[in-house]
N, C-alpha and C positions, 0 to 999 in steps of 0.2 A: 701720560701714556702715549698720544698721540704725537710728542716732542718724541718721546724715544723712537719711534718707528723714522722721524725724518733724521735723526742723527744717525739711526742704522743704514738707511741711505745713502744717506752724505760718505759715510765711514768704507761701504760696501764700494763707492768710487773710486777710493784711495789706496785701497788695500790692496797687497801684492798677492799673486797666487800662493806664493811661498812666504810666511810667515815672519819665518827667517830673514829675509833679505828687505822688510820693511825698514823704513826712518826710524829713529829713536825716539824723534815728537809724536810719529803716527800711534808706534806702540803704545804711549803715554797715556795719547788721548782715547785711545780703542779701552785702555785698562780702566781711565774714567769714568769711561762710558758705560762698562762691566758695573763698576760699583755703584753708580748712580741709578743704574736701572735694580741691582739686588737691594738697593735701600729700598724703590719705591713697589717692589714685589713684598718685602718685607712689610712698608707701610701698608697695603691693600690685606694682606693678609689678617696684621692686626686688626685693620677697620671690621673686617668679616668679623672677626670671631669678637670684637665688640658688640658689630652688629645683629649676631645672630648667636644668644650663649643658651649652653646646653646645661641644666644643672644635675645635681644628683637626685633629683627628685622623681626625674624623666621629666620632667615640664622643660619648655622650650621660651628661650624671648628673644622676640625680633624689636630692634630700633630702625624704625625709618631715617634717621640723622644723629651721628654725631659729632664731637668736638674733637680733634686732634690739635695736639700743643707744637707750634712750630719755632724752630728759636729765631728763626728772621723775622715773622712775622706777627708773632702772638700768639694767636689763634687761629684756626681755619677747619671749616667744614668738611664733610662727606656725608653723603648719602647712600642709601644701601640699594639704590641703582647706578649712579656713579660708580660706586666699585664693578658693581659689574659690568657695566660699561667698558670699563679700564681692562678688566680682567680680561673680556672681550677681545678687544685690541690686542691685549698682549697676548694673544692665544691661549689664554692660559683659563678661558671658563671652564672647559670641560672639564680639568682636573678639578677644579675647586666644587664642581655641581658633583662629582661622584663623590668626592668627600665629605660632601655635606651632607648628601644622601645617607649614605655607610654611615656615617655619625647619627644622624636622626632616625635611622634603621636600628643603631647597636641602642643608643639611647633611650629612646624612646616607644620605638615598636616593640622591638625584641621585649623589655621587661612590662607593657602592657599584656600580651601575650604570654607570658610567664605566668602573669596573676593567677592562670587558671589550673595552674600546676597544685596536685597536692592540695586539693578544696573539701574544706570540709562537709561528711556527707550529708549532713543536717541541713546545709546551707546551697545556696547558687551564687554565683557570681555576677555582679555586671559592673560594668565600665561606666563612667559620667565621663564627660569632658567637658570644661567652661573655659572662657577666654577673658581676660584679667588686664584692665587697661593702665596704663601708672601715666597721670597726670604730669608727675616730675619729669620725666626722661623721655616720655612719648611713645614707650615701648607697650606691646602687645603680650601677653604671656599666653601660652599654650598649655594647660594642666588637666590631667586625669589623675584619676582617683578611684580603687579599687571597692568596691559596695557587697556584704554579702548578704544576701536576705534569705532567712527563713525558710526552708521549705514546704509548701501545704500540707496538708495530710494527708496519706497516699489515699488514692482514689478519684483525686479531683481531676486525673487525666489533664495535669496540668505540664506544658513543652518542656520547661525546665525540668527535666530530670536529672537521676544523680550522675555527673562527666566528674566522678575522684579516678581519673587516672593520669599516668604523668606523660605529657604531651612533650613530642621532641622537640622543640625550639631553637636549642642551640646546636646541632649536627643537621643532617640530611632529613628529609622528610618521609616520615614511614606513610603507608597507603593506610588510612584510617576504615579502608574496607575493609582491609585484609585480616586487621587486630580481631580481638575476642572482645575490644570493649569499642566496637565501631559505635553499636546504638546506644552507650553514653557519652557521646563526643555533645561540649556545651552548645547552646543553641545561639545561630549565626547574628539573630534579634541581642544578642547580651554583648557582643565588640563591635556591631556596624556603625552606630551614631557614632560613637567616637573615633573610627578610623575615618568614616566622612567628616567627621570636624577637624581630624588634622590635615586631613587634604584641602579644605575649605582654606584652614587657616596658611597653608604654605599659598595657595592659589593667591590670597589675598594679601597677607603679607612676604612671604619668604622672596617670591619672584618677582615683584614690582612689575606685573604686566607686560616682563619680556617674552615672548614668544622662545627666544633663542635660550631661555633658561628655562622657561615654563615645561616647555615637553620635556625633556632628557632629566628636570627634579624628580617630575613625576611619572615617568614611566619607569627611575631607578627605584622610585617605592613602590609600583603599581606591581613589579615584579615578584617583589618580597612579600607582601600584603596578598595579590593573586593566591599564591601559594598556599600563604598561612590558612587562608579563609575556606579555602576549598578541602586540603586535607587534615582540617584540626577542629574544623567547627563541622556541625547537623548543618547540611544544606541541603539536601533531599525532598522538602515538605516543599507544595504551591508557595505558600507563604514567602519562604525562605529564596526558593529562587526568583520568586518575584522581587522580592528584597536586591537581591543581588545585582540584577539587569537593571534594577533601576538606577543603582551606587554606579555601575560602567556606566551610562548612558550619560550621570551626570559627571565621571570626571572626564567622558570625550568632550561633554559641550565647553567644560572647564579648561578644555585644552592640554589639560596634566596628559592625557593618553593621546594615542592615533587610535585611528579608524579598526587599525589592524590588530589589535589591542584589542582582544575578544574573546578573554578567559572565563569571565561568567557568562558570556553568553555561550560558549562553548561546553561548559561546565553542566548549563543550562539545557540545551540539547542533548546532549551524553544524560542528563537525566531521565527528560522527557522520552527520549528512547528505551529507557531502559523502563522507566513506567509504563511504555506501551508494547515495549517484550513482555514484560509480566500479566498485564489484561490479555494478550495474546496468546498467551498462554492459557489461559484462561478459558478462552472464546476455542480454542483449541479441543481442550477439554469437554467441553459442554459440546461442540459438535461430535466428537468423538461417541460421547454416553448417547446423543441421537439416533447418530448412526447405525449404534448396536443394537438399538432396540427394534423390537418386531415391527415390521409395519402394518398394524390395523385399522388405520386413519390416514386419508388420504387429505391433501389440501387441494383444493379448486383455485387454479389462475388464469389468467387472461390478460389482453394489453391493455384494457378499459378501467382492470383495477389494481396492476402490478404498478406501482412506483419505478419511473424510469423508462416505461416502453414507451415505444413509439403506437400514438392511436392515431386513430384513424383522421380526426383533424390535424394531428403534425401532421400525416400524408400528406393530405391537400395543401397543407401551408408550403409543405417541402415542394411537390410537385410545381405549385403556382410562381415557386421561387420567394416566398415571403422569410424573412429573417425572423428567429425568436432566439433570447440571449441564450437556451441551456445548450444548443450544440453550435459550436464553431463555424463561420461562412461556411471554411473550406471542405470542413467534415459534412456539412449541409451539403455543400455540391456534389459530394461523393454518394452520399445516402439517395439524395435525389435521382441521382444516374441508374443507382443500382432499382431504385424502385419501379421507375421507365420500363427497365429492363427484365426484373419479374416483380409482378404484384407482391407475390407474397414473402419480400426480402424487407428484414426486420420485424416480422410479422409473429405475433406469440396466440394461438390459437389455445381456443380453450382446452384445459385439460387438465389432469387432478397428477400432484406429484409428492412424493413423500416428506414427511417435514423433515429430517434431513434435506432431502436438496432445497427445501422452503428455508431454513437455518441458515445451510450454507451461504444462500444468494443474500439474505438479510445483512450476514457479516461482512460479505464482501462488498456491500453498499457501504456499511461501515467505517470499513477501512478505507474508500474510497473517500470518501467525506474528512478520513483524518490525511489523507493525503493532499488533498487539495488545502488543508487547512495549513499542514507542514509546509509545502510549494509557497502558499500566500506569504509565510512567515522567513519565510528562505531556508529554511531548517530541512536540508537535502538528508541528512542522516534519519531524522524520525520519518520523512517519507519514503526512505529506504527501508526503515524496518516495516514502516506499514506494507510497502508495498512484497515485501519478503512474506510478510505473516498470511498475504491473500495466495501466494505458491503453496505457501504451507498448506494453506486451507481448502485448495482445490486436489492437493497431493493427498490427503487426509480422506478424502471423498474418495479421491481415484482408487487408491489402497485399500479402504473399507468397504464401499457402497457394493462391489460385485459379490459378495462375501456374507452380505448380513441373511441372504438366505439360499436353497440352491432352486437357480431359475432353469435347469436345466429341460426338465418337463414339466416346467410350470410357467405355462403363458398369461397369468395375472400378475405374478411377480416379476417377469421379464418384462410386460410391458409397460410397466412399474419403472422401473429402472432405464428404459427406453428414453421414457417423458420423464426423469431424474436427467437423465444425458442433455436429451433437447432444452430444456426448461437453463439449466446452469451454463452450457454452451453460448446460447441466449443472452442472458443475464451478461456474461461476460462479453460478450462481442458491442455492448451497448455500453461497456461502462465508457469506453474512451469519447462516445459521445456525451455520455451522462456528463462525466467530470473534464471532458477535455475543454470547456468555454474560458477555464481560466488558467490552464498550465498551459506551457511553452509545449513546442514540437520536443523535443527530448524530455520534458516533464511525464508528458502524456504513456512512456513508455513504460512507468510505474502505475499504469490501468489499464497496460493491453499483455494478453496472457493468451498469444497463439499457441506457443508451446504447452500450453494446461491445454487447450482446444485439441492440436493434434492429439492427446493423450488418451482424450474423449472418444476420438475417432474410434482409436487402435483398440479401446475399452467396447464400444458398440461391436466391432468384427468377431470382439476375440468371447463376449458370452451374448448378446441377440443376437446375431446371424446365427452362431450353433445353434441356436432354442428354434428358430422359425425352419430350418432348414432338419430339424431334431424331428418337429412336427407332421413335416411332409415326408419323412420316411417313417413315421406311425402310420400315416393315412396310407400312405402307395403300400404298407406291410399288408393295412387289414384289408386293400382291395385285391389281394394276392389271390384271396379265397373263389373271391366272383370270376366264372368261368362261363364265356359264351360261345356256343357253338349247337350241336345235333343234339336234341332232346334235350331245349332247354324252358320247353313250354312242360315237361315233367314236373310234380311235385318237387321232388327232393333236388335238381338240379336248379328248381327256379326259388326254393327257399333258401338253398345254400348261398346263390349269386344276392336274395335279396337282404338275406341279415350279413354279407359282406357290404352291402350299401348301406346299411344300418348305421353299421359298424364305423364304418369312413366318417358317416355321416356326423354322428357321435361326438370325435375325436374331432372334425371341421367347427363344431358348435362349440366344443371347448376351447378349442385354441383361440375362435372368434371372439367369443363371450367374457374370456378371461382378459385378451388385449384390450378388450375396447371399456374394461372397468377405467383406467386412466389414460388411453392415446388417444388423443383426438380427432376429427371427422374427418380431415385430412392424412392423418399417418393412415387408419382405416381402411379409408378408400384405396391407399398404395399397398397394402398389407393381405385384405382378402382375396386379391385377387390371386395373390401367391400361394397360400393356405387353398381357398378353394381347387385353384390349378390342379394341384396335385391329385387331388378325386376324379377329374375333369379330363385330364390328363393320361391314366390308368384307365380309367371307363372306353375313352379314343382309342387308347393300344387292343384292347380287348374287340372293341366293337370289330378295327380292321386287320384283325389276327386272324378273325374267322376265314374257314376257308369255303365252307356250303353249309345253307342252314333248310330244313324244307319252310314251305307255306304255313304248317302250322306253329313253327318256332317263331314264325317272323313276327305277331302279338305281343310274346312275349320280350323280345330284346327290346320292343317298340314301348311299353310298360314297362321295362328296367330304365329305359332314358330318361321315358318323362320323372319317373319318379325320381332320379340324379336330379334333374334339372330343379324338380320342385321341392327337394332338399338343400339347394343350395338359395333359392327363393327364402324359404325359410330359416335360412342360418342369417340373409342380408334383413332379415326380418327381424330374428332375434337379436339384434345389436343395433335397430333401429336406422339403418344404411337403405337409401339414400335419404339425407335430410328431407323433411317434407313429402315424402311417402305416403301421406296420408291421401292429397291432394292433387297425385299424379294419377293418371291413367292408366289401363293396362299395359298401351300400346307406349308410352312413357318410360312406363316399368322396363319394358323388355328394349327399348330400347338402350337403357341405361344400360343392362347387363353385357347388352353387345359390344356397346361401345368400355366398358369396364373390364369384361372377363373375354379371355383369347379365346377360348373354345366356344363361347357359347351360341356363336350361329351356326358351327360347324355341327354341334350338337341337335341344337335343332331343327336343322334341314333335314339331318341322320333322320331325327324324329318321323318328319311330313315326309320324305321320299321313301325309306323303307317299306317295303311289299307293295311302292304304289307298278304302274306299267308304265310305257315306254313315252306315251302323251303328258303324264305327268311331271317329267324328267324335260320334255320341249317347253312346257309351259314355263319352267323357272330357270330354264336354261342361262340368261341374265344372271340372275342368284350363286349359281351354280359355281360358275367360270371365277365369279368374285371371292364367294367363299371356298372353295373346294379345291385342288390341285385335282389334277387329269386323271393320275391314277385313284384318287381316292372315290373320285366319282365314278369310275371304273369301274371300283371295287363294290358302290352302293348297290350299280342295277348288275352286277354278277349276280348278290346277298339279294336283290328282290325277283330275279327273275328265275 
């Protein structure tokens, strides 16, 4: 073979461009050259199909060497890497690897495969394959052999089930989902050892170790086999796909495949997707029937026993700058910064929230977990669906949660729902540190869900803000009644004014009492001061609407204050505000409120300077200038004098 390439050479020196106008020796010799090289393609050809014969049986047999009869010389060898070698050279492997393929495909594959046509229902099929060595000739045999056994007796929940249906083989390949008889397709455990035994046996004998024959054998069968296995056998079940991944794994190490060459494991992932669509579905479900349900049972959490938050010792480790493997350097430096900057960022305060949103943040830990497990495995599709199923799952919440009951006048439920917002918000802002220590920068984007976050926002505006701002027009309604002015130290004028203070009072104790069942001592503290306002607020309009009141009125407005004042003591009472109350002092207490509530030294200076005279007014004059605007103070010693 390597002679012909230099006489084509030599030949390729002498030859005219025009055919035509060559010698008559040259053409001679070019025509010898022709026959001499079709003899010894003819020769190589023969050797192949001595060396590698296909019988009717579907068995296969390979010779490592034989004897070709030569009339010059007697006898003379070949080997069944020599041919290929030659073949090689003569450019001519390629053709001979896809014929041989298609041969050992039509032969052999195709009517293993067929076995399982037309089985009968009593029975299961499965495949043997053994390898058969002959002493005389030195040849290897490749043989399977069709086995049908027995079926158990139903009930044994045994894989084998009845596959009597006729599987296409010889046409195009139908989608074995799509059929009516998908869940009796035979089990993938009854043709794998035998199609890895002829891959084995081509590995070890067909291709003698060449590389440049070994891939393109078997990735012409890897094709056809891909195929067959995936749409004609049960590969669905753990078992099965793990069967599968293992058979690629080992014909890449075998060389028969490339890298790129990644049908079962493809095959593999399209499953595992589609098994974690369906749990997802699932988890779906099961939040769904939570969310509907009445809320009567609140759950208690905090950072110290939520899974995932950040406590108080991460703080310090982050602050000090110390490294711990579950969040990222870079995400550590950012969390750090932000903590610098407000204590209370990342921060989950105690508070009770409904077990929907306790469900929700469980699942989406979940799925978190199967994301990072996907990312590990490189399996981008199932961390796509995981990462799809937690949109789902916050969309689920967004859509249901305002709805399961109306919080329109009902500040227990609303503030219910508040701490459902915070608490999930939360949750979500912590997964991309929770899971991000082992995804990449663009992995990490399958556990951060800003856009579920803004959603949350637009969800707090659109039903708590109406509920809290619902509230203060209850309360400014019932203080509509309370009227100060001339003769209000009267009976009937100063019980009207004071069961309008009742009344306010009433409506401030429920709104409080019902928020603070589940918002915590921080929402609280921002929230009273709003709800109270509004009493606080009305009571200020009224006091400086007055336009003259006499000496004996002036008791009484002076006794409608204090009593405001010490109903609003009482409502920061009723909901146990400020922590540690117990402990604090009067002048503690009142400072608190000062510094807490807008009105309330305006209020009670009103209290102390009302009907006092004009030395009393110099005395606090300080006081005054601070808390009071010019005209209001104005208006105090007009109303005392």
């Amino acid at each position: 073979a390597e002679l012909t390439l230099k006489i084509a050479s030599g030949l390729q020196g002498i030859s005219a461009a025009d055919s035509n106008t060559e010698p008559l020796l040259v053409k001679a010799v070019k025509m010898q050259y022709y026959q001499h090289r079709a003899v010894l393609i003819t020769r190589l050809e023969e050797a192949m199909s001595a060396l590698v014969v296909f019988e009717k049986s579907g068995s296969v047999v390979v010779r490592q060497h034989i004897y070709l009869e030569d009339d010059r010389s007697g006898s003379s060898g070949a080997s069944l890497k020599e041919v290929w070698q030659a073949l090689s050279v003569l450019e001519l492997r390629s053709r001979r690897v896809d014929q041989l393929a298609e041969t050992m495909r039509s032969e052999v594959l195709k009517p293993m495969f067929a076995s399982f046509r037309h089985v009968d229902p009593n029975c299961r099929v499965e495949i043997e394959a053994r390898l058969v060595t002959s002493n005389a000739d030195g040849g290897t045999t490749f043989m399977w052999s069709k086995k049908e056994v027995k079926k158990p007796v139903p009930g044994n929940n045994d894989i084998n089930d009845s596959f009597d249906f006729d599987m296409d083989f010889e046409g195009d390949d139908k989608d074995a989902e799509g059929s009516p008889d998908a869940a009796a397709r035979p089990p993938i455990a009854a043709v794998l050892p035998a199609v890895e035994a002829l891959f084995q046996f081509v590995h070890d004998h067909c291709v003698v170790d060449l590389p440049e024959v070994k891939t393109p054998f078997g990735r012409k069968l890897w094709e056809f086999v891909a195929r067959k296995l995936l749409f004609n056998f049960e590969c669905s079940s753990e078992n099965a796909i793990a069967d599968l991944l293992q058979f690629e794994v080992k014909m890449r190490q075998l060389g028969l495949i490339k890298e790129c060459d990644r049908d079962m494991w493809k095959n593999a992932e399209d499953k595992k997707a589609a098994a974690l669509y369906e749990r997802h579905l699932e988890a779906l479900d099961e939040l769904r029937n939570i969310l509907l349900q009445d809320i009567s049972t609140l759950v208690p959490v905090a950072d110290e026993t939520e899974p995932g938050c950040i406590t108080e010792a991460h703080r310090e480790m982050l602050l000090k700058g110390q490294k711990f493997k579950e969040i990222p350097p870079h995400l550590a430096r950012q969390m750090s910064q932000s903590i610098r900057q407000d204590p209370n960022s990342f921060k989950l305060p105690e508070m009770k929230v409904s077990p929907g949103a306790k469900k929700l943040v469980e699942l989406l830990r979940r799925v978190g977990a199967e994301v990072v497990q996907a990312c590990a495995a490189g399996e981008q599709k199932v961390a796509g669906v995981a990462s799809q199923t937690a949109r789902y799952l916050l969309d689920l919440f967004i859509m249901l949660r305002p709805f399961v009951a109306d919080m329109r006048m009902n500040p227990r439920l609303a503030g219910i729902f508040h701490t459902d917002i915070l608490y999930v918000a939360h949750m979500t802002d912590l997964m991309p540190y929770n899971f991000g220590a082992t995804l990449s920068q663009k992995e990490v984007e399958y556990v951060l869900f800003l856009d579920s976050k803004q959603k949350m926002v637009e969800l707090e505006e659109q039903h708590f803000v109406p509920m809290v701002l619902g509230q203060r027009e209850e309360i400014q309604f019932a203080m509509k009644t309370l009227e100060l002015g001339p003769g209000i130290s009267r009976d009937g004028p100063y019980g009207t004014a004071e069961a309008a203070l009742h009344t306010a009072s009433q409506k401030v104790n429920f709104a409080l009492q019902g928020l603070a069942v589940a918002l915590p001592e921080c929402e609280m503290l921002r929230l009273a001061p709003i709800i109270v306002g509004a009493m606080l607020h009305e009571l200020k309009k009224k006091l400086f609407a007055m336009r003259r009141i006499s000496s004996n009125d002036v008791p009484s407005v002076v006794a409608l204050l204090k009593t405001a004042l010490n109903m609003v003591r009482q409502a920061y009472a009723g909901i146990k505000l400020p922590a540690g109350r117990a402990t604090m002092s009067a002048v503690q207490l009142e400072a608190f409120f000062a510094r807490e509530i807008q009105l309330w030294w305006l209020l009670t200076m009103a209290t102390d300077l009302l009907g006092e005279d004009f030395s009393s007014f110099l005395q606090k004059r300080r006081k005054i200038t601070k808390v009071l605007k010019r005209e209001e103070a104005i208006k105090l010693m007009y109303l005392s004098w």
